[in-house]
C-alpha positions in Angstrom: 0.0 0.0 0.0 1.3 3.7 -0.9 -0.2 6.7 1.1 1.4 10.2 -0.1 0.9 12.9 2.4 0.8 16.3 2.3 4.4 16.1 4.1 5.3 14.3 1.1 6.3 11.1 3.0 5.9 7.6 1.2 4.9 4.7 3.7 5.3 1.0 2.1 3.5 -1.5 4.4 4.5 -5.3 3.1 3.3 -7.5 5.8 3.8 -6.1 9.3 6.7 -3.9 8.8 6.0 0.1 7.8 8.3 2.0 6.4 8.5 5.3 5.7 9.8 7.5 2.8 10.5 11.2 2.7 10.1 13.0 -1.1 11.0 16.5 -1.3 8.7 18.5 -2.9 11.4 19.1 -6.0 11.4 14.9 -6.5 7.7 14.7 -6.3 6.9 17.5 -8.9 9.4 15.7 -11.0 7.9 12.3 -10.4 4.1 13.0 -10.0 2.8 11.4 -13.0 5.3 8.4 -11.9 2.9 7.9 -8.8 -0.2 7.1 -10.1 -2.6 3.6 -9.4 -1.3 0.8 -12.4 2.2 2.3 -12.4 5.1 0.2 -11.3 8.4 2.2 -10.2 11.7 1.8 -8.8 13.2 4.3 -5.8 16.4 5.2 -5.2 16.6 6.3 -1.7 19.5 7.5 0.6 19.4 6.7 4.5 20.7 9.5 6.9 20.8 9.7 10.5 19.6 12.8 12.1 21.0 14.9 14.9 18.2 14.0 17.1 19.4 10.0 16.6 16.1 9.7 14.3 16.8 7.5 11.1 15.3 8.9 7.2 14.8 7.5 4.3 14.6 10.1 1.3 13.9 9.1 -2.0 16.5 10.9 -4.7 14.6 9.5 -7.9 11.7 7.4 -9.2 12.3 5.4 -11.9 9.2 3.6 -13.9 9.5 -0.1 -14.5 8.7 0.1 -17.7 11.3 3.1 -18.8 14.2 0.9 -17.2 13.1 -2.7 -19.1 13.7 -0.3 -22.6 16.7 1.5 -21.9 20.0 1.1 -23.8 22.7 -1.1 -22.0 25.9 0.7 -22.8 28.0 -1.4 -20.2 27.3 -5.1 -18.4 30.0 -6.4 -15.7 29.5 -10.2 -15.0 31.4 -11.7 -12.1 32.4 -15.3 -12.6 33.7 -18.1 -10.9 36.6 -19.4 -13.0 38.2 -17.9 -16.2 36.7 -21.7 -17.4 33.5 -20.0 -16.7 33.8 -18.0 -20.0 33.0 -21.2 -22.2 29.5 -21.2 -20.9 29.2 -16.8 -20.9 30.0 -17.5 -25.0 25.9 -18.3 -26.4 24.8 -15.6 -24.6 27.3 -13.0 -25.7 27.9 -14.3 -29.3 26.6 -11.6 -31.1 28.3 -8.2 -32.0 26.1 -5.2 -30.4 26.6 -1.7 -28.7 27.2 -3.1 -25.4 30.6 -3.1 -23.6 31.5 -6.2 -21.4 33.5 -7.1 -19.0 34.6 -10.5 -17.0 36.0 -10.1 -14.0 36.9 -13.3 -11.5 39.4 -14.3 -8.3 41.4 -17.4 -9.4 43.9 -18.4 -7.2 44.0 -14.9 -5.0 44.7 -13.0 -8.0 41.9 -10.9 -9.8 41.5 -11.3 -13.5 39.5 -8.5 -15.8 38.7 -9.7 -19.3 37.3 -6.8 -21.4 35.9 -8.7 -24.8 37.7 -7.1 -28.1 33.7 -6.3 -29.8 30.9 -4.7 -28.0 27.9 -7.5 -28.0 24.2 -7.6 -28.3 23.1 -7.6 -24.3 19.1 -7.6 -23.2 17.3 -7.3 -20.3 16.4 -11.3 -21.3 20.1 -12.4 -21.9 20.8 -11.1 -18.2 18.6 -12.9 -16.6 19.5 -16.0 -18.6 23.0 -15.2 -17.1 22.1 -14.8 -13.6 20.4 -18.0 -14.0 23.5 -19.3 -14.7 24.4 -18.7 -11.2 26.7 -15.3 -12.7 26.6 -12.3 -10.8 26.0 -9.2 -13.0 25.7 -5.2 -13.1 24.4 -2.7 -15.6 27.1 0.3 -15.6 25.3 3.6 -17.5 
């Protein structure tokens, strides 16, 4: 459930637990439209402790599901195992694209980056097909 104030505060209740956000009247402005029944979003929030020992949650920006799932992927770091691990990375990234990538992995203590010579065809589907893999990854914009 989402209740928006007239303080502009943001409380999520999943389950028991409450939480509460603080948007600043600049954010919401910005984001209105965002915050409407149907709409799925993303926040990006920053946690600060106040003089008084009280804890806050403000919410920097509100991103829509939907706007995320088309943006362009211009970098993708996946974390692997084992530099063996690239054998099974190599049908997923086959195809030459727009999108920089980059292996990274600790073998032996030592850690190994492997940038790949072509920029490859990376989707929001291929990611998840990744991290079903059991490979960590992160979209760098």
């Amino acid at each position: 459930m989402f209740l928006i104030s007239g303080q502009f505060s943001l409380n999520v209740i999943p389950n028991i637990r409450m939480f509460e956000f603080f948007i600043f009247s600049e954010v919401l402005v910005t984001n209105r439209e965002k915050l409407s029944a149907g709409k799925s979003f993303l926040i990006n929030v920053k946690r600060e402790m106040l003089k008084s020992g009280i804890e806050r949650t403000n919410v920097k920006k509100i991103f829509l599901i939907n706007d995320i799932s088309e943006k362009k992927i211009d970098n993708l770091d996946v974390s692997i195992n084992t530099p063996n691990d690239i054998e099974g990375l190599k049908n997923q990234l086959s195809k030459d694209g727009k999108t920089a990538v980059t292996l990274s992995c600790v073998d032996n203590g030592k850690k190994m980056i492997f940038n790949l010579k072509n920029k490859r065809t990376v989707t929001l589907e291929s990611i998840k097909t990744i991290e079903n893999e059991g490979f960590l990854t992160k979209i760098n914009n």
